[in-house]
RODO-84767 format. One record per atom (N, C-alpha, C): atom name; x, y, z; residue number from 1; residue in three letters. Coordinates in steps of 0.05 Angstrom, whole numbers. Example, Ala and Ser with C-alpha at 12.3 -4.5 7.8 and 13.67 -1.06 7.14 Angstrom:
BEGIN
  site      xx      yy      zz  pos  code
     N     264    -114     156    1   Ala
    CA     246     -90     156    1   Ala
     C     264     -66     156    1   Ala
     N     257     -45     142    2   Ser
    CA     273     -21     143    2   Ser
     C     258       1     157    2   Ser
This chain:
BEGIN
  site      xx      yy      zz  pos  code
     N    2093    2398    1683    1   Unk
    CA    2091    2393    1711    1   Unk
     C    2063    2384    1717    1   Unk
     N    2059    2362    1738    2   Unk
    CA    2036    2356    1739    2   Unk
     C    2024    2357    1767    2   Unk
     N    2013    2368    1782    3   Unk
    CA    2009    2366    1805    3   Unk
     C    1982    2350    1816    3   Unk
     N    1996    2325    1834    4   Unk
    CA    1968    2305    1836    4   Unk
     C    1956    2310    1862    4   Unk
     N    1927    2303    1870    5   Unk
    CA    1929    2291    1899    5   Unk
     C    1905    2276    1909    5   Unk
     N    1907    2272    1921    6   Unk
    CA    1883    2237    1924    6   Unk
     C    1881    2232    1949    6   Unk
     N    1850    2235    1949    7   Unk
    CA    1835    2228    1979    7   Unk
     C    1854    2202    1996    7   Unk
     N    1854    2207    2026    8   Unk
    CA    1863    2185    2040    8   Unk
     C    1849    2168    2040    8   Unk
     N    1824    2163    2034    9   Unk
    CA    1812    2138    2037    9   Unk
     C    1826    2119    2013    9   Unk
     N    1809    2078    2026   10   Unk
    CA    1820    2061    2001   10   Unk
     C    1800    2057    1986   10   Unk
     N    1777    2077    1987   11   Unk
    CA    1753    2071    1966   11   Unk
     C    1763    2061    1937   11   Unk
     N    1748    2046    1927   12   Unk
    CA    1745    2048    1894   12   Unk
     C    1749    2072    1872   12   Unk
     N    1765    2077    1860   13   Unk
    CA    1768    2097    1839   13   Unk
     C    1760    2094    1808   13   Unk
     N    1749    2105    1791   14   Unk
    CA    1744    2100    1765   14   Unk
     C    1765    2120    1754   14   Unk
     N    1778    2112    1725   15   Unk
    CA    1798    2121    1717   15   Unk
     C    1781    2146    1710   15   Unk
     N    1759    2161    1712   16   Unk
    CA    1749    2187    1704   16   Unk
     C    1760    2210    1728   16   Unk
     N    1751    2189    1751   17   Unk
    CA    1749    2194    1777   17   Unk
     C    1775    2209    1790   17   Unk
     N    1801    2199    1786   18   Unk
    CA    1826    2193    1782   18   Unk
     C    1836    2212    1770   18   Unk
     N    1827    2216    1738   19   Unk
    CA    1841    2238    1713   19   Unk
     C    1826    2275    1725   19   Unk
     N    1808    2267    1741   20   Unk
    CA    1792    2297    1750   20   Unk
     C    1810    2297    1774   20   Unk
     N    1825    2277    1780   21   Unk
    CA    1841    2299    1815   21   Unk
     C    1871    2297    1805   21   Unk
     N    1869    2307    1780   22   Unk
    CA    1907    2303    1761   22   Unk
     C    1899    2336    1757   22   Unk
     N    1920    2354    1757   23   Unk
    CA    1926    2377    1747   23   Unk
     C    1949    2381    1728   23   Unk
     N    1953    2382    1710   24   Unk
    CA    1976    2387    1693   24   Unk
     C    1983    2418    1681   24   Unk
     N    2000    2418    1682   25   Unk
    CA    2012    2443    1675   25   Unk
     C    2034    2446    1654   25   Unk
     N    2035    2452    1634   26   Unk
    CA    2051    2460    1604   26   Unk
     C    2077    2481    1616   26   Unk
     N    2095    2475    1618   27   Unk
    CA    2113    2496    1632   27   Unk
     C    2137    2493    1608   27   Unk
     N    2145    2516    1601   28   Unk
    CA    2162    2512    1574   28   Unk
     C    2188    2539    1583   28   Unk
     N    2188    2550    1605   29   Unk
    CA    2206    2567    1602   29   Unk
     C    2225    2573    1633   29   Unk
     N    2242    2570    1635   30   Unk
    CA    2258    2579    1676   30   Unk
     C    2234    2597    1686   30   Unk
     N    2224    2620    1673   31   Unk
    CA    2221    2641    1686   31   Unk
     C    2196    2628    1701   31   Unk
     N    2171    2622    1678   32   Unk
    CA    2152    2600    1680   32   Unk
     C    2153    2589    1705   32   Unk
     N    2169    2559    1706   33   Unk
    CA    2179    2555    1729   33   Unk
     C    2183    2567    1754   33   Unk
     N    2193    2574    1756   34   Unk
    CA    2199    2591    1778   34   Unk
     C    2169    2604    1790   34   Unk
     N    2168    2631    1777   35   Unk
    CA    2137    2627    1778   35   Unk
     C    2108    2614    1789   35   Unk
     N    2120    2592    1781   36   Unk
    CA    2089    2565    1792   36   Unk
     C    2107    2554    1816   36   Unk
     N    2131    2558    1825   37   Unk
    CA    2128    2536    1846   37   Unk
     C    2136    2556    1874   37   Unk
     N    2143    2588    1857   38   Unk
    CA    2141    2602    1883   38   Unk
     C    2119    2615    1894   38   Unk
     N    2102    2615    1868   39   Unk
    CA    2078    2628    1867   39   Unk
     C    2047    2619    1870   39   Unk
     N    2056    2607    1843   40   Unk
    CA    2028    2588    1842   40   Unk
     C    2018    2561    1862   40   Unk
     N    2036    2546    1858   41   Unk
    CA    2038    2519    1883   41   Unk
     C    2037    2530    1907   41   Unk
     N    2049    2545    1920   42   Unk
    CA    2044    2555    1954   42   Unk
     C    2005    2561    1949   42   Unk
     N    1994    2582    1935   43   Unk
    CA    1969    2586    1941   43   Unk
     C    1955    2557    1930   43   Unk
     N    1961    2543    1917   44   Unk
    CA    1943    2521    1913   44   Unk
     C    1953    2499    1930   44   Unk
     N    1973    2495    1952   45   Unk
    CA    1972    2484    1972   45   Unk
     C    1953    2491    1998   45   Unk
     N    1946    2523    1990   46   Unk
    CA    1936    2537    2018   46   Unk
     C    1909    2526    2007   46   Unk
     N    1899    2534    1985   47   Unk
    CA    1871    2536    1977   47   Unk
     C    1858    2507    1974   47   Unk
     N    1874    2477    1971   48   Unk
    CA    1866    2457    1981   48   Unk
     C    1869    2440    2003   48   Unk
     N    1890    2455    2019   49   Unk
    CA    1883    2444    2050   49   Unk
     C    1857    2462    2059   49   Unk
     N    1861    2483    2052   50   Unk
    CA    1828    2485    2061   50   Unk
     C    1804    2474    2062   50   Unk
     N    1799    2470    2029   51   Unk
    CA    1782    2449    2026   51   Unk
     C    1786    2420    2037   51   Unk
     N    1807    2413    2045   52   Unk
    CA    1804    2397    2057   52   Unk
     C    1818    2365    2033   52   Unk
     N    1824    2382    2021   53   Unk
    CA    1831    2362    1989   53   Unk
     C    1862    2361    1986   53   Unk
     N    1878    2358    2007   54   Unk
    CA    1910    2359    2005   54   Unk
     C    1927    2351    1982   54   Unk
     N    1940    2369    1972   55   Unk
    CA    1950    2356    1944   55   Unk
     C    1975    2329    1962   55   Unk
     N    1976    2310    1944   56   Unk
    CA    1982    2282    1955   56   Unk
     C    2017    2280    1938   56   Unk
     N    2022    2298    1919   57   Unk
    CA    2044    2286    1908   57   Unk
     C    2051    2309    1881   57   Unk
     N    2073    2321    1874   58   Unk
    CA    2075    2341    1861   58   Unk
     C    2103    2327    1837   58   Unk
     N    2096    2342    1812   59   Unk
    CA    2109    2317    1793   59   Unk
     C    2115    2339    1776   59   Unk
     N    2146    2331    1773   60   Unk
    CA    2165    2361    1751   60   Unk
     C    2167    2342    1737   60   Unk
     N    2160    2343    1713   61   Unk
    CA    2183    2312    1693   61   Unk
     C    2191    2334    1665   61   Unk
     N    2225    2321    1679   62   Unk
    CA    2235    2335    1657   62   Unk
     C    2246    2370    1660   62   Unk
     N    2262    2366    1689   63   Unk
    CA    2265    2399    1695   63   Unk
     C    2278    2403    1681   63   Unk
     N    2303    2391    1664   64   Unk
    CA    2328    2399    1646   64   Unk
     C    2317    2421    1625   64   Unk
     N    2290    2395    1621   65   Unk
    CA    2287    2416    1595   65   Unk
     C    2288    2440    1590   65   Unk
     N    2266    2455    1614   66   Unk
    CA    2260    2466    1611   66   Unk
     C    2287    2495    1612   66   Unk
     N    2309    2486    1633   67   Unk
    CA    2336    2505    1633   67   Unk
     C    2348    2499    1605   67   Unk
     N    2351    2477    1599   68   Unk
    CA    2370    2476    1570   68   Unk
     C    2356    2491    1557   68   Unk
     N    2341    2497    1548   69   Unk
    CA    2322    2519    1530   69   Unk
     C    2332    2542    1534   69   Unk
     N    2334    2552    1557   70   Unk
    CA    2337    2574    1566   70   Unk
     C    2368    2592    1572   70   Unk
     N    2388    2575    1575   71   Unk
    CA    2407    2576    1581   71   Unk
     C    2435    2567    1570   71   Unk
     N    2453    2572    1561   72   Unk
    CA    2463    2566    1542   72   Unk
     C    2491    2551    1575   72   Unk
     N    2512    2551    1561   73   Unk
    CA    2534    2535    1571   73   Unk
     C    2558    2552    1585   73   Unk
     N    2551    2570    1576   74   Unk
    CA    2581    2594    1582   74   Unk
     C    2578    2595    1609   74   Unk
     N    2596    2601    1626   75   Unk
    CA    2599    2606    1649   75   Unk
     C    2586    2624    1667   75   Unk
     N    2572    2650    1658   76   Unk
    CA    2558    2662    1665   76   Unk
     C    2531    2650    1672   76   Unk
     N    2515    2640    1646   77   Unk
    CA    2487    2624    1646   77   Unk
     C    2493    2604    1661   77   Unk
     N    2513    2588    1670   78   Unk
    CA    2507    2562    1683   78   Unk
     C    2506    2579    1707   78   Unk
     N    2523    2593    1718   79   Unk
    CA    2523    2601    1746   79   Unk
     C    2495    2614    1756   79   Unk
     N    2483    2633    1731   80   Unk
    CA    2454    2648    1744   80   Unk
     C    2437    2617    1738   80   Unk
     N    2436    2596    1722   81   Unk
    CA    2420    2583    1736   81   Unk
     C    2421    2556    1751   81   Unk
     N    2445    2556    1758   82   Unk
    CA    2448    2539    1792   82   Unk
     C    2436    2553    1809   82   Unk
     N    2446    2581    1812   83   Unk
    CA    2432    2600    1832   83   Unk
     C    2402    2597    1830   83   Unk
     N    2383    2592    1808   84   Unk
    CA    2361    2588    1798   84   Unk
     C    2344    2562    1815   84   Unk
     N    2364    2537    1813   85   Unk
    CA    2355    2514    1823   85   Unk
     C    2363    2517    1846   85   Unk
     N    2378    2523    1849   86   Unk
    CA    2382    2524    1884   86   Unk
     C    2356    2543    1895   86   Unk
     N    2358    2551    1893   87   Unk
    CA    2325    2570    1903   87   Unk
     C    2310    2560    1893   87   Unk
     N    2297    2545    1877   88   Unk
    CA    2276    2524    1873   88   Unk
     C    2276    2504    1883   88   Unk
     N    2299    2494    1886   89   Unk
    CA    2299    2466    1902   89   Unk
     C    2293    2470    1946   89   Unk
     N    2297    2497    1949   90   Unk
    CA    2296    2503    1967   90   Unk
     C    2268    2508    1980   90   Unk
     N    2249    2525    1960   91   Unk
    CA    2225    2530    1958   91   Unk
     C    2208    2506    1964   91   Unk
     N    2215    2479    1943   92   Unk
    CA    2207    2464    1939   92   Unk
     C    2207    2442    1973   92   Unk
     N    2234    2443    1981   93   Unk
    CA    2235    2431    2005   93   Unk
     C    2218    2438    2024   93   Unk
     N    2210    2469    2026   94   Unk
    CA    2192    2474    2046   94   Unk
     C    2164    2473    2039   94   Unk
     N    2162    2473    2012   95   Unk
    CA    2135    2466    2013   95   Unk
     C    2122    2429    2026   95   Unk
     N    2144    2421    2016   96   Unk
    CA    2149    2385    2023   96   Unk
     C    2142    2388    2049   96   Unk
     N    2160    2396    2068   97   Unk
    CA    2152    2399    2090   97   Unk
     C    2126    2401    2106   97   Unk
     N    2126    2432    2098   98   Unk
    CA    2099    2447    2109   98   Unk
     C    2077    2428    2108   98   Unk
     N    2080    2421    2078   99   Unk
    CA    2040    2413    2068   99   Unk
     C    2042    2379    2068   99   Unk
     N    2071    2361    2072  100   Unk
    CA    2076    2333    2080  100   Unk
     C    2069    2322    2045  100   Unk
     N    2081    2336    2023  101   Unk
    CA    2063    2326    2001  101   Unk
     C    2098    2325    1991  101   Unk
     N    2103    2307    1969  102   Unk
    CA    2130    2297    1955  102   Unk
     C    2131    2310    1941  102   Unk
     N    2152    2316    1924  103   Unk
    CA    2168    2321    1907  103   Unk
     C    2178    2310    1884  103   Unk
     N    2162    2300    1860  104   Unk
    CA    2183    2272    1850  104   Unk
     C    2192    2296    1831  104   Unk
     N    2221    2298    1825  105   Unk
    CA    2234    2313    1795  105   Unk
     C    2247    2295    1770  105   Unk
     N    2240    2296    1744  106   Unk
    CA    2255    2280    1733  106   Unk
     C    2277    2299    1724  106   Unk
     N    2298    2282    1719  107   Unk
    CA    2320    2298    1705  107   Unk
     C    2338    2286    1680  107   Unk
     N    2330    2295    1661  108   Unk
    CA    2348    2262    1645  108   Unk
     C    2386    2270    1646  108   Unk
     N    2394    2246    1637  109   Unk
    CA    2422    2243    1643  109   Unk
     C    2439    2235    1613  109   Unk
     N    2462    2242    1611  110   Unk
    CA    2473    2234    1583  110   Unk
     C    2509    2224    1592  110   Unk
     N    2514    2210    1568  111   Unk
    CA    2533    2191    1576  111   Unk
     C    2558    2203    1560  111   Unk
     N    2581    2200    1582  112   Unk
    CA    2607    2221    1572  112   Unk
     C    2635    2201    1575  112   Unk
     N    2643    2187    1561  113   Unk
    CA    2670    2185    1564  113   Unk
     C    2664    2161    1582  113   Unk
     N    2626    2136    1581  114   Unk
    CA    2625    2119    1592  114   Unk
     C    2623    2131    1621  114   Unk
     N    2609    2152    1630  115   Unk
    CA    2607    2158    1654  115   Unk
     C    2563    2172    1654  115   Unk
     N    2555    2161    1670  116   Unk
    CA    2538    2185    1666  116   Unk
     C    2532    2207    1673  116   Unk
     N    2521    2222    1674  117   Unk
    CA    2527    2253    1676  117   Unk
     C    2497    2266    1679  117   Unk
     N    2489    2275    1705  118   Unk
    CA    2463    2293    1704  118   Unk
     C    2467    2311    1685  118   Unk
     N    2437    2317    1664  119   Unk
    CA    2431    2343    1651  119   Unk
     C    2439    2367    1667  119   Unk
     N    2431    2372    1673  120   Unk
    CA    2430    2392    1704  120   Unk
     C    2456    2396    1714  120   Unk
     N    2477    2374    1719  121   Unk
    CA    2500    2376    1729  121   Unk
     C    2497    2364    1751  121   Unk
     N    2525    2357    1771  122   Unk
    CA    2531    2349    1789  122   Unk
     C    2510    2374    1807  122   Unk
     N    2520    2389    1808  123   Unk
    CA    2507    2413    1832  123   Unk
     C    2478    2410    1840  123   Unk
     N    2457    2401    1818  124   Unk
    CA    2436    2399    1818  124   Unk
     C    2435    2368    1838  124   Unk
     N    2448    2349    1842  125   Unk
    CA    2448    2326    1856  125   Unk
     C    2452    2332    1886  125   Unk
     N    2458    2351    1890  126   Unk
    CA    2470    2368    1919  126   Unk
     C    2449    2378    1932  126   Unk
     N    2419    2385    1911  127   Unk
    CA    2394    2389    1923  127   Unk
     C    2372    2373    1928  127   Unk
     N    2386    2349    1927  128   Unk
    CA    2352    2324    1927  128   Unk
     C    2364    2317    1956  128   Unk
     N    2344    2314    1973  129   Unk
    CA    2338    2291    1993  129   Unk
     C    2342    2250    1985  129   Unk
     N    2333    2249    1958  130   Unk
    CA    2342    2218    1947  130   Unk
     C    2336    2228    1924  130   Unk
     N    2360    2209    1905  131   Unk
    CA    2361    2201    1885  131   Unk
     C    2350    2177    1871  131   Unk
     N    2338    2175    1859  132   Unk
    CA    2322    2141    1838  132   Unk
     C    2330    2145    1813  132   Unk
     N    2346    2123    1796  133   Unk
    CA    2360    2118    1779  133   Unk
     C    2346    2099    1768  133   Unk
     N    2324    2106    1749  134   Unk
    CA    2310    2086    1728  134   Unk
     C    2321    2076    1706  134   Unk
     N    2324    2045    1692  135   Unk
    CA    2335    2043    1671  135   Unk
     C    2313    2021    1664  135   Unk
     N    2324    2019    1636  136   Unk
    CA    2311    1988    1621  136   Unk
     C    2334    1981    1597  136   Unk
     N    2321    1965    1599  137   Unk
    CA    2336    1940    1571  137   Unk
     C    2308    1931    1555  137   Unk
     N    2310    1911    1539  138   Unk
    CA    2288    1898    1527  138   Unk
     C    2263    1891    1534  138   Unk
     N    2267    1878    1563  139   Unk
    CA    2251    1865    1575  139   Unk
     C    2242    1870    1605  139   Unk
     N    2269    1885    1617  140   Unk
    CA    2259    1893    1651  140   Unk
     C    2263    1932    1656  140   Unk
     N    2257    1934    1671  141   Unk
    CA    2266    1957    1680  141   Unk
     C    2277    1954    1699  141   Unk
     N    2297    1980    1710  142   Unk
    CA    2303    1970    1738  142   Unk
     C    2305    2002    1756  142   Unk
     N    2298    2002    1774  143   Unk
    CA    2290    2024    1798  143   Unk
     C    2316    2021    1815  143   Unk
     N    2335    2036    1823  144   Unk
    CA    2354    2033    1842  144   Unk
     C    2357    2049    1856  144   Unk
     N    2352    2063    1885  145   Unk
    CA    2350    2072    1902  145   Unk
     C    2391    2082    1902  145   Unk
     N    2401    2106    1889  146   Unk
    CA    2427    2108    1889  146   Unk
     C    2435    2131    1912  146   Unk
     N    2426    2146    1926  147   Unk
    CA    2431    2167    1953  147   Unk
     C    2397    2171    1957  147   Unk
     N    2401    2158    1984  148   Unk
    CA    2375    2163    2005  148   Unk
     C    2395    2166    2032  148   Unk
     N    2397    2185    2045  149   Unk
    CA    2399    2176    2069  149   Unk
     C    2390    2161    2099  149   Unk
     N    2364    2150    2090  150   Unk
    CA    2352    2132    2107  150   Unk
     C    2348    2105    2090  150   Unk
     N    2361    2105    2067  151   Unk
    CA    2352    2073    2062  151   Unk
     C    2382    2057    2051  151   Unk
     N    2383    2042    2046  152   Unk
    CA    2407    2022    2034  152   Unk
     C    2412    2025    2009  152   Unk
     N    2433    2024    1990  153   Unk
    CA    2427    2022    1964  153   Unk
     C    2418    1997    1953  153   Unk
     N    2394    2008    1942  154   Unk
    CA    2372    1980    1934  154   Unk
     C    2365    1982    1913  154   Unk
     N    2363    1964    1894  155   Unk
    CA    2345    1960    1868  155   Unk
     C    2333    1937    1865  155   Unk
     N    2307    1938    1845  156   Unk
    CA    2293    1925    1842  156   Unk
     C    2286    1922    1816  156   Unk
     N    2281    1899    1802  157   Unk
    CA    2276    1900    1762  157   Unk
     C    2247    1900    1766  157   Unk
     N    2232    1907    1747  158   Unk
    CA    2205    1903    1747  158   Unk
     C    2198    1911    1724  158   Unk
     N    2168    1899    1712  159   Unk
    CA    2163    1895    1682  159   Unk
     C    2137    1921    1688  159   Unk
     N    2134    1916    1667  160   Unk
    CA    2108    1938    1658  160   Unk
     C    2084    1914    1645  160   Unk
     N    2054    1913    1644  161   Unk
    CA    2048    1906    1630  161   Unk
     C    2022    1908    1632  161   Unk
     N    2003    1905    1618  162   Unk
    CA    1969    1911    1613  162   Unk
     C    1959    1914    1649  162   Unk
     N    1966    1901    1661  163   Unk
    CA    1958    1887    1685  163   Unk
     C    1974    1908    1712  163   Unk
     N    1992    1925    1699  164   Unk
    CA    2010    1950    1721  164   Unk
     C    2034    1932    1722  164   Unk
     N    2043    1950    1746  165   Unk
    CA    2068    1947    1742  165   Unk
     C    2077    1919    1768  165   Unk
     N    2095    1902    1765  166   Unk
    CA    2104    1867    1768  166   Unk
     C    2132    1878    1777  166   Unk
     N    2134    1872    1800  167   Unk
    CA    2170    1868    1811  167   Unk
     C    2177    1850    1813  167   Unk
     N    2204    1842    1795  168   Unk
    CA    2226    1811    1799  168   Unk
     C    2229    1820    1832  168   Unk
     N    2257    1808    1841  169   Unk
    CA    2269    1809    1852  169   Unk
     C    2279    1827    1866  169   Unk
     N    2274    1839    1903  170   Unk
    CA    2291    1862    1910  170   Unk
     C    2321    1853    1917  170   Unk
     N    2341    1874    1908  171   Unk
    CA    2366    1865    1920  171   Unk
     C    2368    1894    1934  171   Unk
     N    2389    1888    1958  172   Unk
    CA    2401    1912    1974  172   Unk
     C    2435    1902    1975  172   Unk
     N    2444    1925    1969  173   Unk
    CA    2476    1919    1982  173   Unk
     C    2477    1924    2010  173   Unk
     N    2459    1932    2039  174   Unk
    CA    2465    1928    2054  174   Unk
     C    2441    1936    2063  174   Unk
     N    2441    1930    2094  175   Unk
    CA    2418    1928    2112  175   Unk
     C    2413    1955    2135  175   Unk
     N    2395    1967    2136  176   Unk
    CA    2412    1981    2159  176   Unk
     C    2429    1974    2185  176   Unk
């Protein structure tokens, strides 16, 4: 988990500058979890609005993992940890709120019978505010905006390269 945040001004940044207002965090276990975002993150939201240093953006990559480790398949373990994410995802919303700072979660996904399928499960999709569906091929990536309820379903391809990141083309299937 990485938790970022970055002055409002549009000053100049040096990539030193930048890597000193990144916090990362090694989180390898549910309990772990849980833990830092009921515990730890609330006082380090309090303790840098104080200072005056607002964390700007909060970054899970890779929540699956850390439950598939933990939790096996049987019906019992899936149910205590839906109950799990649901109270994290809940936590998580009011901290969003309160302190106006995001949420991004990754979650990877695996493919069943040509369908894809959240790690996590359907249920876990029942707790996001929006969904973003990243893919690539050889040459593009593509970003598709799949449940927002304030925006259209939209995607966009865009490359990667020495120079950051280059968007082709936006498409929307509809307008508001």
């Amino acid at each position: 988990m990485a938790v970022a945040w970055l002055r409002n001004t549009h000053e100049a940044w040096n990539a030193d500058e930048l890597l000193q207002r990144i916090l990362i965090r090694e989180i390898n276990e549910a309990s772990e979890l849980t833990m830092t975002i009921e515990s730890v993150l609330p006082k380090l939201f309090m303790r840098c609005e104080a200072r005056k240093t607002p964390i700007k953006l909060v970054v899970i990559d890779s929540i699956a993992a850390v439950f598939r480790a933990d939790f096996s398949n049987n019906k019992m373990e899936m149910l205590s940890r839906s109950k799990i994410l649901y109270s994290l995802s809940s936590v998580m919303k009011a901290l969003c709120h309160k302190f106006k700072c995001p949420f991004v979660i990754t979650n990877q996904v695996s493919t069943w019978n040509g369908c894809t399928i959240p790690a996590l499960g359907f249920m876990w999709t029942t707790c996001l505010n929006t969904r973003i569906f990243l893919t690539r091929n050889e040459d593009t990536r593509t970003l598709k905006v799949h449940f927002c309820p304030h925006l259209p379903d939209c995607s966009v391809d865009y490359i990667v390269t020495e120079l950051g990141v280059c968007s082709c083309k936006l498409m929307c299937s509809s307008m508001f």
